[in-house]
C-alpha positions as CSV (number, residue, x, y, z in Angstrom):
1,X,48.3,-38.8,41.4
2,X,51.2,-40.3,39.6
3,X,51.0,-40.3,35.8
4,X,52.1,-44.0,35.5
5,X,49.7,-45.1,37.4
6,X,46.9,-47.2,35.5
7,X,43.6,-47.4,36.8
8,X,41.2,-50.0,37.1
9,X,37.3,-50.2,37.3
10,X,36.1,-51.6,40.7
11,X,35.4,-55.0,39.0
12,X,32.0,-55.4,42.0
13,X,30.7,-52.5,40.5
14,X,27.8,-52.5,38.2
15,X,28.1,-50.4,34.8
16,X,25.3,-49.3,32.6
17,X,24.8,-47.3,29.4
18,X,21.4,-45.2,29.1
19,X,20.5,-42.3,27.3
20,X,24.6,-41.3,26.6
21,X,25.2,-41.7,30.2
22,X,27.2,-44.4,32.1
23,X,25.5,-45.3,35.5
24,X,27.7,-46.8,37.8
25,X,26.6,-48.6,41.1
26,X,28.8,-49.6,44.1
27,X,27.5,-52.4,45.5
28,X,28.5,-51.4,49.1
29,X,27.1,-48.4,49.8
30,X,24.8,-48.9,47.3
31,X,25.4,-45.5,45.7
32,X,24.6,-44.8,41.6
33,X,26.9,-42.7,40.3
34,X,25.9,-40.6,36.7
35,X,28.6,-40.1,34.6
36,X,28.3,-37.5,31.5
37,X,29.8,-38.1,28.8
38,X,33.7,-37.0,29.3
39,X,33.1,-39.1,32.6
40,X,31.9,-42.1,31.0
41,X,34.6,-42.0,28.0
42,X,37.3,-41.8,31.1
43,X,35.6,-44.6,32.8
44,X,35.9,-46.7,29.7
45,X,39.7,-45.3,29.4
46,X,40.3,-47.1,33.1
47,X,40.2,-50.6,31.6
48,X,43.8,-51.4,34.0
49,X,45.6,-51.3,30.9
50,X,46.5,-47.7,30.0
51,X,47.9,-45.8,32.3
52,X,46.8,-41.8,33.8
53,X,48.9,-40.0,31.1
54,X,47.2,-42.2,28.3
55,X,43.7,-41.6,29.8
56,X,44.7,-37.6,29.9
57,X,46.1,-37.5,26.6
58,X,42.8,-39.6,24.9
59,X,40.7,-36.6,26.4
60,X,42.9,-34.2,24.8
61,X,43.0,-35.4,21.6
62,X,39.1,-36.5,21.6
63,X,37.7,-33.5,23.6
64,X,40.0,-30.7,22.2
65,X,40.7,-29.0,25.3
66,X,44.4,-28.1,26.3
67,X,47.1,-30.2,28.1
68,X,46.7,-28.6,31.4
69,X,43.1,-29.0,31.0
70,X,42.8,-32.4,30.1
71,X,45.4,-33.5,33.1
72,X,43.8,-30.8,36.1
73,X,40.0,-32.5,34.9
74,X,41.2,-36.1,34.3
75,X,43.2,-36.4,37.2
76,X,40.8,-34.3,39.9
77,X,37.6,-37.0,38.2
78,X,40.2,-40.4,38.6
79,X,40.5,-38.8,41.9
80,X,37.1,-38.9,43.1
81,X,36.4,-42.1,41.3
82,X,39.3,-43.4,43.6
83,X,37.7,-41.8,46.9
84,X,34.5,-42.9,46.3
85,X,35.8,-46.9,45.5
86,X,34.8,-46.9,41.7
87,X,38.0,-47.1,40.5
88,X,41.9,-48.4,42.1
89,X,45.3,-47.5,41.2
90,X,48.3,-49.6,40.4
């Protein structure tokens, strides 16, 4: 995944907040997706405005984890966010 990239939420999905959890439903295949609470700050982060290398370094600074950390986990979760059509890249 290329760091410039900026990715955007799916704007036919359907977001909700419960319990510190974001719960995120595709509409086509009708799936509902549970995102914890690094998950749901990077779905927040993927507003089609800031791009992969600001989403990575808001979870290093917020989250305290290394560099490499933040950019391996932020990039492998954009990933499968991508794959499964909750997020697209630009």
């Amino acid at each position: 995944m290329d760091m410039t990239s900026v990715p955007s939420q799916n704007p036919d999905t359907a977001a909700r907040l419960i319990d510190d959890k974001v719960f995120v439903l595709h509409p086509d295949t009708s799936e509902l997706h549970a995102l914890n609470e690094v998950g749901a700050r990077i779905w927040d982060l993927a507003d089609g405005v800031r791009t992969v290398a600001d989403i990575v370094a808001a979870v290093e600074a917020e989250y305290d984890v290394s560099a490499q950390t933040a950019e391996t986990d932020t990039v492998t979760f954009l990933d499968e966010l991508a794959a499964k059509g909750l997020i697209t890249l630009a």
